[in-house]
N, CA, C and O atoms as a Tripos MOL2 file, in Angstrom:
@<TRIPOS>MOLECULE
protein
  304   303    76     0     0
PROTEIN
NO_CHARGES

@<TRIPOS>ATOM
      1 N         -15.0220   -4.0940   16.6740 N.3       1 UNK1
      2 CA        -14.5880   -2.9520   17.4730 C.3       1 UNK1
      3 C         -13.1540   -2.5950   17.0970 C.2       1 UNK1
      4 O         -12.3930   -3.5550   16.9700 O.2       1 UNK1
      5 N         -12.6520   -1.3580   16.8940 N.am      2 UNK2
      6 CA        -11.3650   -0.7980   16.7980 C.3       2 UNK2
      7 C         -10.7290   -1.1070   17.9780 C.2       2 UNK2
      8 O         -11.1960   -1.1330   19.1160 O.2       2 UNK2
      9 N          -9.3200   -1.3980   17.4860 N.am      3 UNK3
     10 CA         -8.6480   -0.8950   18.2440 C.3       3 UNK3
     11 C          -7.8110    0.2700   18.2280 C.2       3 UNK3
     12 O          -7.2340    0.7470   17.2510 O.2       3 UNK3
     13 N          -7.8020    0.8700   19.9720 N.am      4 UNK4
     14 CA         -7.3300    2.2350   20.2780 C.3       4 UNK4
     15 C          -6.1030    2.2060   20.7170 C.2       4 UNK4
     16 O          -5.8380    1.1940   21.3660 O.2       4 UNK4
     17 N          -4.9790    3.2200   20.5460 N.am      5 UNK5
     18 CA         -3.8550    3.9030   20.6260 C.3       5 UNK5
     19 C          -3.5950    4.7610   21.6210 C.2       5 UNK5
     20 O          -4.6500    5.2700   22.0020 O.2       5 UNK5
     21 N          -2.5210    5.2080   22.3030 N.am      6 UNK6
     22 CA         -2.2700    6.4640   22.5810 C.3       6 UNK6
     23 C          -1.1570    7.5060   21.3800 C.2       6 UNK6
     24 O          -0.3930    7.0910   20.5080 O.2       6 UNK6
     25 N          -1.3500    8.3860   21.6340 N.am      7 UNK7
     26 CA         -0.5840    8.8790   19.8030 C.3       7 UNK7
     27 C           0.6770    8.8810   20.4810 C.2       7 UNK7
     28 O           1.5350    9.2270   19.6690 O.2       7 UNK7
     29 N           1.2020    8.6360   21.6690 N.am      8 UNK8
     30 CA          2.4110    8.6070   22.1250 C.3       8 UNK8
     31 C           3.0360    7.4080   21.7840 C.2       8 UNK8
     32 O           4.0940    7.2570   21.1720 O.2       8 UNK8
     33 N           2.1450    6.4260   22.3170 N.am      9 UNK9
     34 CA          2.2440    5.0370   21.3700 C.3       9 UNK9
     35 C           2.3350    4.9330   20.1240 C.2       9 UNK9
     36 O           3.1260    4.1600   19.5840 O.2       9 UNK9
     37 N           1.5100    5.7210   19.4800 N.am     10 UNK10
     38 CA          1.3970    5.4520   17.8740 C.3      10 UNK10
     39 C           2.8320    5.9460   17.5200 C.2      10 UNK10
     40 O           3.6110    5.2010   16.9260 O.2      10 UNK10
     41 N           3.2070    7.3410   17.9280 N.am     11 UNK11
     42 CA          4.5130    7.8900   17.5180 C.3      11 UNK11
     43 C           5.3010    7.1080   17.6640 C.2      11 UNK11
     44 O           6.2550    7.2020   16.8910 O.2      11 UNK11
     45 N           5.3260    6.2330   18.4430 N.am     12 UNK12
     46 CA          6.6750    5.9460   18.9470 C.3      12 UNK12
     47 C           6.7130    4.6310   18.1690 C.2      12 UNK12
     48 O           7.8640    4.2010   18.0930 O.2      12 UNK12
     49 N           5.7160    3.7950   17.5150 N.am     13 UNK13
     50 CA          5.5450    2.4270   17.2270 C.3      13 UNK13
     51 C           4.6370    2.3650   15.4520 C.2      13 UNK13
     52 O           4.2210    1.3900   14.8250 O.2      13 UNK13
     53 N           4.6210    3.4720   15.2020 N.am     14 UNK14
     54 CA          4.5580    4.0790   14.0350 C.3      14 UNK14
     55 C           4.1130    3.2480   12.4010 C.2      14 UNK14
     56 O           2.9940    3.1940   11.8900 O.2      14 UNK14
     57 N           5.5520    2.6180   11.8170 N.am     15 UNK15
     58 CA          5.9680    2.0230   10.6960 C.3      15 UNK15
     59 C           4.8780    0.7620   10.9620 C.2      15 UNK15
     60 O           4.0150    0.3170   10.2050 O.2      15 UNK15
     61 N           5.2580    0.3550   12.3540 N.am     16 UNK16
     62 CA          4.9870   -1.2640   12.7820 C.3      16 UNK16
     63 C           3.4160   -0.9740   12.3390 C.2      16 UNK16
     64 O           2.8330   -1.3450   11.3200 O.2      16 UNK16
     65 N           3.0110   -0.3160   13.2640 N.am     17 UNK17
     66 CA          1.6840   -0.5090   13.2930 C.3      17 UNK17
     67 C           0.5210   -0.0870   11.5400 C.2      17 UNK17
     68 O          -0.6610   -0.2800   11.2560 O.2      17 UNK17
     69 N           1.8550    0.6090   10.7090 N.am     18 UNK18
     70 CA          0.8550    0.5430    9.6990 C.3      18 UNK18
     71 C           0.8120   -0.5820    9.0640 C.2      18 UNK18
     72 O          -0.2530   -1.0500    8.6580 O.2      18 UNK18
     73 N           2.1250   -1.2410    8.8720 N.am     19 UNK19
     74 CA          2.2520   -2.7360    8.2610 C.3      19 UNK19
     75 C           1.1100   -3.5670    9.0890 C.2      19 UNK19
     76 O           0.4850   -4.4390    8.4850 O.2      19 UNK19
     77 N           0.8300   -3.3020   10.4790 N.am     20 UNK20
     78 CA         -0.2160   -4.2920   11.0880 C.3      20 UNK20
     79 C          -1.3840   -4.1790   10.6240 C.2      20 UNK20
     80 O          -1.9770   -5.2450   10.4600 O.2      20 UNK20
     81 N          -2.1330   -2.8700   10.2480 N.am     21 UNK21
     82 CA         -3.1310   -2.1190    9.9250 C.3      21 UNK21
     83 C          -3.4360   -3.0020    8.3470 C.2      21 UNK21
     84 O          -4.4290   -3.6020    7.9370 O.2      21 UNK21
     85 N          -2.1300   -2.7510    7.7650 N.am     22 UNK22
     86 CA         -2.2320   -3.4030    6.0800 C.3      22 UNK22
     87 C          -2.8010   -4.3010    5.8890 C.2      22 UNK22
     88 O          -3.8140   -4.5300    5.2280 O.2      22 UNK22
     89 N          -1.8360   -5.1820    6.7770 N.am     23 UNK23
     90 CA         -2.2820   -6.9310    6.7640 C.3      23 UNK23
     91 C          -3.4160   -7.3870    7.3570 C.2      23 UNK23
     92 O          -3.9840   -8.2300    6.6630 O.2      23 UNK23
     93 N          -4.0220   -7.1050    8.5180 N.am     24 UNK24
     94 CA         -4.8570   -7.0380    8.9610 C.3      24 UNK24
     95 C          -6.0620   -7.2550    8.6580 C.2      24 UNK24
     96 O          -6.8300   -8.2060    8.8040 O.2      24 UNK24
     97 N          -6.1740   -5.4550    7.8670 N.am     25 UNK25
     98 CA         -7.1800   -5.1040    7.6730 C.3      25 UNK25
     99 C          -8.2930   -3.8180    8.8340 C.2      25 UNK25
    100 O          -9.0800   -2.8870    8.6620 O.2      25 UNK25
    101 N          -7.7810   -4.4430    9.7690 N.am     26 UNK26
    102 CA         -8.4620   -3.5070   11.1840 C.3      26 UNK26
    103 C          -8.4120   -1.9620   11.4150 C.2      26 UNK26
    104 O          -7.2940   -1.4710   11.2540 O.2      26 UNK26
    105 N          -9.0940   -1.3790   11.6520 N.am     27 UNK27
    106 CA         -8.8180   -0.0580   12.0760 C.3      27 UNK27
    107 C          -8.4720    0.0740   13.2250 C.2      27 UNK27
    108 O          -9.0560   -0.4590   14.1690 O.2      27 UNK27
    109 N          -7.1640    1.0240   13.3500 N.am     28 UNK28
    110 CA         -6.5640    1.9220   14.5340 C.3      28 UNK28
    111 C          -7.0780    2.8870   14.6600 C.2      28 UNK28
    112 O          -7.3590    3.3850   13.5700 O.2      28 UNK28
    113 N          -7.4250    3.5640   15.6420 N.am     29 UNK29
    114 CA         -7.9440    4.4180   16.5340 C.3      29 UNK29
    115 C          -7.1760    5.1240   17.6950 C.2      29 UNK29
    116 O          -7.1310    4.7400   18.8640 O.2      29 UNK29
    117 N          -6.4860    6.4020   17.0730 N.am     30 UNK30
    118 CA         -5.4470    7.1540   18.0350 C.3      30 UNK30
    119 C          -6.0210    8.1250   18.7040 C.2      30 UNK30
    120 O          -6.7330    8.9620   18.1480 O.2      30 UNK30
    121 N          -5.7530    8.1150   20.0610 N.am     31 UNK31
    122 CA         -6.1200    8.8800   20.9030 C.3      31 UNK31
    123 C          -5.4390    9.7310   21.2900 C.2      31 UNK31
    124 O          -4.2600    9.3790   21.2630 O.2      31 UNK31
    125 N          -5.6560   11.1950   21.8300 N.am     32 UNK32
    126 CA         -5.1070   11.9990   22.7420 C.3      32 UNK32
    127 C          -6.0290   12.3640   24.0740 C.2      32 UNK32
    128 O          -7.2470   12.4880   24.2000 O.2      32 UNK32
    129 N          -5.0750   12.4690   24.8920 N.am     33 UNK33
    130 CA         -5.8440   12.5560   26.1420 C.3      33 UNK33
    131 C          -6.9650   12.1750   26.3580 C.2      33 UNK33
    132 O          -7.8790   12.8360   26.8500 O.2      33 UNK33
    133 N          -6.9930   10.6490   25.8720 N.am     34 UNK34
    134 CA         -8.1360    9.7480   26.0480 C.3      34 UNK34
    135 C          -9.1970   10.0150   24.9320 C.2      34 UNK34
    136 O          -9.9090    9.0600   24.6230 O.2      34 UNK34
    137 N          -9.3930   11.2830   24.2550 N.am     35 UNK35
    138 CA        -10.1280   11.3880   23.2260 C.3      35 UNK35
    139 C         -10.0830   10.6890   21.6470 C.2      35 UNK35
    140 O          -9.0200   10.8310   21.0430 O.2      35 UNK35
    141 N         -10.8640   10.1630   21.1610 N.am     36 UNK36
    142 CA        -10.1200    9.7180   19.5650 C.3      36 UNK36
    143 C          -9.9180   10.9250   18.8230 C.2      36 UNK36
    144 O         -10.7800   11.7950   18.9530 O.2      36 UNK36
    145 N          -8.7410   11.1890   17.9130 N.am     37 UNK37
    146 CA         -8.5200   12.0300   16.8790 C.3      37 UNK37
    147 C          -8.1900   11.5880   15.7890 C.2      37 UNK37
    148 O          -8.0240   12.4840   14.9610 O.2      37 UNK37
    149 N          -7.9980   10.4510   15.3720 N.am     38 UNK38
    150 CA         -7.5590   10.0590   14.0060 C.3      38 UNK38
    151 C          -7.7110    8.2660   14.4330 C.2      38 UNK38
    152 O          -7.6850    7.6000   15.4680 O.2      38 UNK38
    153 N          -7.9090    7.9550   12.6620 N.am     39 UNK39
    154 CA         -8.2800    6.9090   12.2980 C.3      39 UNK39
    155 C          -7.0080    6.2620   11.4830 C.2      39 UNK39
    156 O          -6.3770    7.0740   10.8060 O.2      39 UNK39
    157 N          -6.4850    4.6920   11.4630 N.am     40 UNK40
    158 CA         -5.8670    4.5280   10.5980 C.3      40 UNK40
    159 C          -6.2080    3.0120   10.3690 C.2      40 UNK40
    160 O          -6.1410    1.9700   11.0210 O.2      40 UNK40
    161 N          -6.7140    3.5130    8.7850 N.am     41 UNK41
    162 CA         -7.2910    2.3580    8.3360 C.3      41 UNK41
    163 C          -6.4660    1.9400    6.6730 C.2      41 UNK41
    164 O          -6.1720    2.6450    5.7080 O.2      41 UNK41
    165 N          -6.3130    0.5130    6.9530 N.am     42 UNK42
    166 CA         -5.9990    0.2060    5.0310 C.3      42 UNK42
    167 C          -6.4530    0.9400    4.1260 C.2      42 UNK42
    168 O          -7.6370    1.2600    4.2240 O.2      42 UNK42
    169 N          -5.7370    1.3880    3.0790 N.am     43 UNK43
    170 CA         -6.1900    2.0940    1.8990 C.3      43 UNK43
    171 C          -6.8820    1.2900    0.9080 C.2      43 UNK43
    172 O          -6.4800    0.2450    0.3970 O.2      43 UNK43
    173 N          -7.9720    1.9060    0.7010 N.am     44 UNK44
    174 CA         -8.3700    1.3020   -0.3830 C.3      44 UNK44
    175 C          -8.3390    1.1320   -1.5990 C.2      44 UNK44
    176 O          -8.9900    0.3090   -2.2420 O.2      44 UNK44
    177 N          -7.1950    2.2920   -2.1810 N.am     45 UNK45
    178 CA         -6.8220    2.1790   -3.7410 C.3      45 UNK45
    179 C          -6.1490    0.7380   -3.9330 C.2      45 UNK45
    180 O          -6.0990    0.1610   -2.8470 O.2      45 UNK45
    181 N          -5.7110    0.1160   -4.7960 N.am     46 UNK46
    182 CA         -5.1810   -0.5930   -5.3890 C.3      46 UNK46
    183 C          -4.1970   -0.3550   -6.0110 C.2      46 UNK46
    184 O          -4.0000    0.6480   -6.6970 O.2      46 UNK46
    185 N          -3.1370   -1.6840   -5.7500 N.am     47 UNK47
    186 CA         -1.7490   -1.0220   -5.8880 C.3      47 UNK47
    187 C          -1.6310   -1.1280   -7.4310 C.2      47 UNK47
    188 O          -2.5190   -1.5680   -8.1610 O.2      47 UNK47
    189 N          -0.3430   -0.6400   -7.8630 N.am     48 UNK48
    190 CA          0.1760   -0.4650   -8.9230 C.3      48 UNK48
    191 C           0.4280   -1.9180   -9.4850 C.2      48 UNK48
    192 O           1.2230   -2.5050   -8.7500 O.2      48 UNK48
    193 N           0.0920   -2.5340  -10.3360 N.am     49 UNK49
    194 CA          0.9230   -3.7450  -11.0360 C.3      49 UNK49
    195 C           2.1070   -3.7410  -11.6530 C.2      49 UNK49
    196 O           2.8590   -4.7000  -11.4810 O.2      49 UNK49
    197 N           2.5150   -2.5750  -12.5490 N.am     50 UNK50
    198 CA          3.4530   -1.9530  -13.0070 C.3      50 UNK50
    199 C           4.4280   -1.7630  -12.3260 C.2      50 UNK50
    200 O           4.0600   -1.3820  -11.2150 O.2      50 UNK50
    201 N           6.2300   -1.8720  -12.4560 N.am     51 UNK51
    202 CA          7.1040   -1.5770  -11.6750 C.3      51 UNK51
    203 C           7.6090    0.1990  -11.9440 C.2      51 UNK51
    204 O           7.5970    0.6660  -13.0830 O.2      51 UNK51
    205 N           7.9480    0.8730  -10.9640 N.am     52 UNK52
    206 CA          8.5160    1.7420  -10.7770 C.3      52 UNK52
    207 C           7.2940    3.0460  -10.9290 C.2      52 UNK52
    208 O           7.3860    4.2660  -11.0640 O.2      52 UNK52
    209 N           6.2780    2.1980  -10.8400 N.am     53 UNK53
    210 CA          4.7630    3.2070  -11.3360 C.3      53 UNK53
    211 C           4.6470    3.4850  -12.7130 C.2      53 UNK53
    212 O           4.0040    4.3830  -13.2570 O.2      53 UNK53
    213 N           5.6590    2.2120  -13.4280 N.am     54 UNK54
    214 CA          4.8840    3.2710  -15.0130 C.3      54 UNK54
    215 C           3.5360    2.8830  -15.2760 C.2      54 UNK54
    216 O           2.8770    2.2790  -14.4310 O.2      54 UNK54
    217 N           3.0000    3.2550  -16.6160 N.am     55 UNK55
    218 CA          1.8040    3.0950  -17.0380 C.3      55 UNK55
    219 C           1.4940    1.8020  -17.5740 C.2      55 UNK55
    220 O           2.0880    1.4840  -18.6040 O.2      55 UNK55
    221 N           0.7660    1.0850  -17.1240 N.am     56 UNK56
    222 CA          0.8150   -0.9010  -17.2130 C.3      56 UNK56
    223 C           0.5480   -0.4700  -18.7010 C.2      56 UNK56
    224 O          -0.5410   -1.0340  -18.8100 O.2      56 UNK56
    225 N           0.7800    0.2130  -20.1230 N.am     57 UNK57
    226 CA          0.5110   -0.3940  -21.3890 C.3      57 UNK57
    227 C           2.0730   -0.1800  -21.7680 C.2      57 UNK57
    228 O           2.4920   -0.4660  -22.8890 O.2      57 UNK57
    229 N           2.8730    0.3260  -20.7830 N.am     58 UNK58
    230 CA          4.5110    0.9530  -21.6780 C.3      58 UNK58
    231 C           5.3520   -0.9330  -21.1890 C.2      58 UNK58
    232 O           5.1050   -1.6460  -20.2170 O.2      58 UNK58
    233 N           6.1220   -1.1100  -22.1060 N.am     59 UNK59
    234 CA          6.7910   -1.9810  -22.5620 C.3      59 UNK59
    235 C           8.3850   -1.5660  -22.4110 C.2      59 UNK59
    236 O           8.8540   -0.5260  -22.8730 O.2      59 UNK59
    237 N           9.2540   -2.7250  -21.5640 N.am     60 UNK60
    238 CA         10.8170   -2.3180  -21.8470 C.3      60 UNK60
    239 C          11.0710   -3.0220  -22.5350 C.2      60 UNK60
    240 O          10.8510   -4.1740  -22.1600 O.2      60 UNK60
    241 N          11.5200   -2.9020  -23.5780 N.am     61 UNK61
    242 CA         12.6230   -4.1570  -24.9760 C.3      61 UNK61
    243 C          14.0110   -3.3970  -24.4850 C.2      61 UNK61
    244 O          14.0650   -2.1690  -24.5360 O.2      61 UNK61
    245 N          14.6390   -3.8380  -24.2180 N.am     62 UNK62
    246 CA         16.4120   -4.6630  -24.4030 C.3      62 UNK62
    247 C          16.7400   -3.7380  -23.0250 C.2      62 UNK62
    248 O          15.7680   -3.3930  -22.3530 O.2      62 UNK62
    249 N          17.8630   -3.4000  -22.6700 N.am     63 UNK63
    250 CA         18.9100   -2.9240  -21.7080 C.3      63 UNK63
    251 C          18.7590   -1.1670  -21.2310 C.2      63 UNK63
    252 O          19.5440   -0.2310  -21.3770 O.2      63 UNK63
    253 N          17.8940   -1.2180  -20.8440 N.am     64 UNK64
    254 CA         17.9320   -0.0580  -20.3880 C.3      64 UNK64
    255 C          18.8030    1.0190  -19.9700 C.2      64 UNK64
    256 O          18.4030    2.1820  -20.0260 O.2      64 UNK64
    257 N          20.0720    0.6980  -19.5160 N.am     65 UNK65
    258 CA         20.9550    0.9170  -19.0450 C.3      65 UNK65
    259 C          22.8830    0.9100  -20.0780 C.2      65 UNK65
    260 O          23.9680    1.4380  -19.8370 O.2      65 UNK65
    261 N          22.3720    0.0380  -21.1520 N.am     66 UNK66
    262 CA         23.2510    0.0990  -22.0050 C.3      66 UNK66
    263 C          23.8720    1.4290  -22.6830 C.2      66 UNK66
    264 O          23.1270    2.4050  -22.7740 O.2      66 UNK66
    265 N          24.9240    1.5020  -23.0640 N.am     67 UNK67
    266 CA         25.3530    2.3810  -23.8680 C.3      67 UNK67
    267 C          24.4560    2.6400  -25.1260 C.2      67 UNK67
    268 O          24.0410    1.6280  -25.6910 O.2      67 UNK67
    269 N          24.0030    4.1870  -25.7800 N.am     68 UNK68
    270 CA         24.0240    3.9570  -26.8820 C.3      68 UNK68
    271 C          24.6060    3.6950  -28.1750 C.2      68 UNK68
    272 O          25.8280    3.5950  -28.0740 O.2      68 UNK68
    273 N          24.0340    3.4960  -29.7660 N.am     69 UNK69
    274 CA         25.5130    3.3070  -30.6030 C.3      69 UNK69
    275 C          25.6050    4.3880  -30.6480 C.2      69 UNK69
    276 O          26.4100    4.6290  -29.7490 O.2      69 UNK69
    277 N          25.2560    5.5480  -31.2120 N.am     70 UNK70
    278 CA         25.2480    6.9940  -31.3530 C.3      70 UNK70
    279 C          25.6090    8.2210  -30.9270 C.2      70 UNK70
    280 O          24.7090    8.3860  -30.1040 O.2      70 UNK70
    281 N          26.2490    9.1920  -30.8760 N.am     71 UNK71
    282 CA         26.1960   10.0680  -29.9100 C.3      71 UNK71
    283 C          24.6950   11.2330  -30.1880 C.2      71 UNK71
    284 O          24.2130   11.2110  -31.3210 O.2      71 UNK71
    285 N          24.2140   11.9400  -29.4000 N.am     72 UNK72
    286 CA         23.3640   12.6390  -29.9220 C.3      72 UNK72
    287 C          23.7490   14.1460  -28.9690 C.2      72 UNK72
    288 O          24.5580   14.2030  -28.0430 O.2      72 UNK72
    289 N          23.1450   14.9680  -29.3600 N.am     73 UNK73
    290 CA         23.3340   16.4270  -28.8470 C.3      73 UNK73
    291 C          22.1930   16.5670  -28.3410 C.2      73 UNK73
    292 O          21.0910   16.5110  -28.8860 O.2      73 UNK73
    293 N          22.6080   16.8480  -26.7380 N.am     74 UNK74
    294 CA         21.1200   17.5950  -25.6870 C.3      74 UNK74
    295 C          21.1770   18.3740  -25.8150 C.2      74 UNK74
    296 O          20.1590   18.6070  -26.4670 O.2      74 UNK74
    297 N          21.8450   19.5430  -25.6630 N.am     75 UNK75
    298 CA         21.6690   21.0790  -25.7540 C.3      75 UNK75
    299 C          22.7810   21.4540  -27.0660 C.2      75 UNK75
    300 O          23.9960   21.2530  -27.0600 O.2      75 UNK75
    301 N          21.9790   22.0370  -28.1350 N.am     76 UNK76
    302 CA         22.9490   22.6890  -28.9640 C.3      76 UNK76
    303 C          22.4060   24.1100  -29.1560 C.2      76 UNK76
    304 O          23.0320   24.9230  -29.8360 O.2      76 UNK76
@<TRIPOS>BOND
     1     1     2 1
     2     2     3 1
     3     3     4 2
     4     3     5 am
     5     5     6 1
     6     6     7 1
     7     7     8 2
     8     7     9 am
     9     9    10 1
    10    10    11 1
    11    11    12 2
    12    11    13 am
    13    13    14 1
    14    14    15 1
    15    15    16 2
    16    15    17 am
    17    17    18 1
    18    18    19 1
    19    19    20 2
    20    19    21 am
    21    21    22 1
    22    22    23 1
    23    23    24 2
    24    23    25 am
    25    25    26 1
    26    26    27 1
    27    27    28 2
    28    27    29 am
    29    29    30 1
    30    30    31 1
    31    31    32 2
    32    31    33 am
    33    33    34 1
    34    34    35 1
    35    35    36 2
    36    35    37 am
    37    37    38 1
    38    38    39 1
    39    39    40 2
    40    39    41 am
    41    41    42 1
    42    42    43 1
    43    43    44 2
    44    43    45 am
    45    45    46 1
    46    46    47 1
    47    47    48 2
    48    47    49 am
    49    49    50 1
    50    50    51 1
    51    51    52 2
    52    51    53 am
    53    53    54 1
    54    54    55 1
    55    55    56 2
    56    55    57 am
    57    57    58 1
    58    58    59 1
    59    59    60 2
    60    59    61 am
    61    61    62 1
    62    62    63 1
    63    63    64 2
    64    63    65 am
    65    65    66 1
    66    66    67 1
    67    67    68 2
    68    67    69 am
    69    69    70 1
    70    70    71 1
    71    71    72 2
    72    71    73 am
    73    73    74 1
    74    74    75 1
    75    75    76 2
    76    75    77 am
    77    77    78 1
    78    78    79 1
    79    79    80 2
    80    79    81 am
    81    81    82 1
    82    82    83 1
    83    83    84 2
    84    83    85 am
    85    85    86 1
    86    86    87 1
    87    87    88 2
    88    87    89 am
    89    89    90 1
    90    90    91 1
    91    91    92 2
    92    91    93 am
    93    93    94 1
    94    94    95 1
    95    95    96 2
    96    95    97 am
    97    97    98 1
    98    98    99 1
    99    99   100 2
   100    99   101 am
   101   101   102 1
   102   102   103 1
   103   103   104 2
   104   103   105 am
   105   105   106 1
   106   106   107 1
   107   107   108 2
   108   107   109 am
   109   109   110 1
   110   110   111 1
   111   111   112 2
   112   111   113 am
   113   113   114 1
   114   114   115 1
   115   115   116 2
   116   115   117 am
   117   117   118 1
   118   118   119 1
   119   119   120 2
   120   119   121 am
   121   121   122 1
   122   122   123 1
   123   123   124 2
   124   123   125 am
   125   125   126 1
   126   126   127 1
   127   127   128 2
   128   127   129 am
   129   129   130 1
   130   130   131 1
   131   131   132 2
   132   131   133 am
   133   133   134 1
   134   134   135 1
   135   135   136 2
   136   135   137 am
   137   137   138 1
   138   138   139 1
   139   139   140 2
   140   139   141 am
   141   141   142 1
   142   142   143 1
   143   143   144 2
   144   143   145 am
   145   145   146 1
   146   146   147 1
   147   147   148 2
   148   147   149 am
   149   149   150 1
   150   150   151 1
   151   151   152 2
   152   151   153 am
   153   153   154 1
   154   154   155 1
   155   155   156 2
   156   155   157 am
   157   157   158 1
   158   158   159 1
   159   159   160 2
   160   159   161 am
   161   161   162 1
   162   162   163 1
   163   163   164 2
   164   163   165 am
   165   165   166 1
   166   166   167 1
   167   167   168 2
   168   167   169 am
   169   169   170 1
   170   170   171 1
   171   171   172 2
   172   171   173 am
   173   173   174 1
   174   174   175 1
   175   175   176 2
   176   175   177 am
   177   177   178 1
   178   178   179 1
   179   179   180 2
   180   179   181 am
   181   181   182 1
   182   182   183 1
   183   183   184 2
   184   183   185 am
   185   185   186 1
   186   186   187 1
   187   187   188 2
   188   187   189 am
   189   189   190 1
   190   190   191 1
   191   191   192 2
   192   191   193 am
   193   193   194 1
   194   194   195 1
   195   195   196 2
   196   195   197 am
   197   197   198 1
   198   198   199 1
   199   199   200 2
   200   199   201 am
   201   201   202 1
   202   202   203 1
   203   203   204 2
   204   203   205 am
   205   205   206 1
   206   206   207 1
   207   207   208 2
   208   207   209 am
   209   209   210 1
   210   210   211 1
   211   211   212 2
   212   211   213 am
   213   213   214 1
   214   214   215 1
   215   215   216 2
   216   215   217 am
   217   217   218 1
   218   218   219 1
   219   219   220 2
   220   219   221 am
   221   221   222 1
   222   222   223 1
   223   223   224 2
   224   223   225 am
   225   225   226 1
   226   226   227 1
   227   227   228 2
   228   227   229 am
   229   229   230 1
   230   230   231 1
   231   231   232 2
   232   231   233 am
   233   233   234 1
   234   234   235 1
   235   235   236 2
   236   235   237 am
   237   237   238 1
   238   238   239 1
   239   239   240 2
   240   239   241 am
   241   241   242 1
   242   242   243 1
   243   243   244 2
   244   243   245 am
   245   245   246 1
   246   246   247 1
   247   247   248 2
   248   247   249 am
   249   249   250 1
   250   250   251 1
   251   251   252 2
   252   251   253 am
   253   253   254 1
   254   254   255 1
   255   255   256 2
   256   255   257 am
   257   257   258 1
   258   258   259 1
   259   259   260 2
   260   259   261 am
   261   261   262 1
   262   262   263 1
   263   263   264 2
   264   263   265 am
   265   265   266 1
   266   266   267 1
   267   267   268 2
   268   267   269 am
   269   269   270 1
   270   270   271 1
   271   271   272 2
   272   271   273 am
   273   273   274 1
   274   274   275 1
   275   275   276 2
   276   275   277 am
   277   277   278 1
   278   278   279 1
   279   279   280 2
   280   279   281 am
   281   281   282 1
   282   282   283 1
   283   283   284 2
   284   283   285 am
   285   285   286 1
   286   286   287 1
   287   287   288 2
   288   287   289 am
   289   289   290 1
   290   290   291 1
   291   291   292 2
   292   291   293 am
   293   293   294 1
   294   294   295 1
   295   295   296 2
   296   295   297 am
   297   297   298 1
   298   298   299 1
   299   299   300 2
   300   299   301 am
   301   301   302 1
   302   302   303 1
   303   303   304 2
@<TRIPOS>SUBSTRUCTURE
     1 UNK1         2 RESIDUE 1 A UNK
     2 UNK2         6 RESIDUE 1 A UNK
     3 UNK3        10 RESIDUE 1 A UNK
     4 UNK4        14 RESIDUE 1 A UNK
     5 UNK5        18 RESIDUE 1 A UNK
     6 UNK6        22 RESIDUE 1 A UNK
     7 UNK7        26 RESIDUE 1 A UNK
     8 UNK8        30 RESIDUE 1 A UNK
     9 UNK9        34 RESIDUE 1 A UNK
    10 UNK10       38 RESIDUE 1 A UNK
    11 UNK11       42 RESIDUE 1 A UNK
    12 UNK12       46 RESIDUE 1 A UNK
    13 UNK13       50 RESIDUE 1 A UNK
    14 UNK14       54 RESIDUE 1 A UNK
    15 UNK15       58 RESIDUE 1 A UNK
    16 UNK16       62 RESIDUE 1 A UNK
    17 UNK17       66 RESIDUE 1 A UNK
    18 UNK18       70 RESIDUE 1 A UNK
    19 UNK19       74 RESIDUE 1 A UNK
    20 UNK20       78 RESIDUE 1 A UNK
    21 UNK21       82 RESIDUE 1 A UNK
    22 UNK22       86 RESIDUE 1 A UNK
    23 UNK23       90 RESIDUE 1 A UNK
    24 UNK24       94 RESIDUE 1 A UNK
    25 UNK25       98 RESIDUE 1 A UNK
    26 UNK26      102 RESIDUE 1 A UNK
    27 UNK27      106 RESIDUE 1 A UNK
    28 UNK28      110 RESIDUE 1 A UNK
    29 UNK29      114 RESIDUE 1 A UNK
    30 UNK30      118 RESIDUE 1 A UNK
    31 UNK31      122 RESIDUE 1 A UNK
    32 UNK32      126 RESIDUE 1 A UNK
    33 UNK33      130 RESIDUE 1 A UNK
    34 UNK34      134 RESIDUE 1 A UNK
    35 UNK35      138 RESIDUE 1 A UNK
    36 UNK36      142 RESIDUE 1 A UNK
    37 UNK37      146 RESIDUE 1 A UNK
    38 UNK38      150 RESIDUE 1 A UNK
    39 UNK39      154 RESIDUE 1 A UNK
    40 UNK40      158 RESIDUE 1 A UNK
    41 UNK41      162 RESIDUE 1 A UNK
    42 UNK42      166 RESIDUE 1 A UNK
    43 UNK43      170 RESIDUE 1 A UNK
    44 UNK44      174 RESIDUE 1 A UNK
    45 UNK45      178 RESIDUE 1 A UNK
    46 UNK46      182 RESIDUE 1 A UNK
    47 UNK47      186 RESIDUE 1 A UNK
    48 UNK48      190 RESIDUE 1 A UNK
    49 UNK49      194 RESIDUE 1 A UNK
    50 UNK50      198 RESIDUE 1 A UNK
    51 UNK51      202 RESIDUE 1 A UNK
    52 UNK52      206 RESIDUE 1 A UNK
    53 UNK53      210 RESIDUE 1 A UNK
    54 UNK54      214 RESIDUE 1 A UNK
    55 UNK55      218 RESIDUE 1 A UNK
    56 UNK56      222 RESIDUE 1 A UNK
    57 UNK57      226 RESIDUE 1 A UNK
    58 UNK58      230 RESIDUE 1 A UNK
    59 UNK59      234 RESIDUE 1 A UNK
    60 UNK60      238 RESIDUE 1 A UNK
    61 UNK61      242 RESIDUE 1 A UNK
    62 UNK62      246 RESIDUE 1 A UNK
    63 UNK63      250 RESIDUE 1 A UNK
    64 UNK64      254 RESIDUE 1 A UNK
    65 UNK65      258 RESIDUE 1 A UNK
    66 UNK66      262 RESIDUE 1 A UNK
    67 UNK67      266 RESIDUE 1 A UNK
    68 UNK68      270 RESIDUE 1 A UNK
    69 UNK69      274 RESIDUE 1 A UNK
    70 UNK70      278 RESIDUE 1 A UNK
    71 UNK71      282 RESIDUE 1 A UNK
    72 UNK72      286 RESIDUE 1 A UNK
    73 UNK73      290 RESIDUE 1 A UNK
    74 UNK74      294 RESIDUE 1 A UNK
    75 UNK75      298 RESIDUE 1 A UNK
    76 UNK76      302 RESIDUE 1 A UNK
């Protein structure tokens, strides 16, 4: 059985309750004026393995952040 909400509750308790939802697993069930209107359930995609969302075949070699040796021209 779900458990149910008031969306006044939900608003107000929000963040928490999706992290509860995550871990869980359970579905929330928000109500207005006693009626259900929305569902909040774990997603089922699968997360990214990759950091920052790149594409899991791209590769970083050395310093990303380093100076280059070179100068090069962006707009000429």
């Amino acid at each position: 059985m779900a458990v149910t909400i008031s969306a006044s509750q939900f608003k107000a308790r929000c963040l928490g309750l999706m992290d509860q939802v995550a871990s869980s697993g359970e579905v929330l069930v928000i109500t207005k004026n006693g009626q259900p209107v929305a569902e909040l359930h774990p997603c089922g995609l699968a997360r990214r393995p990759s950091p920052f969302g790149l594409h899991p075949a791209v590769e970083i070699h050395g310093d990303l952040l380093a100076p280059i040796d070179s100068p090069w021209a962006a707009l000429e």
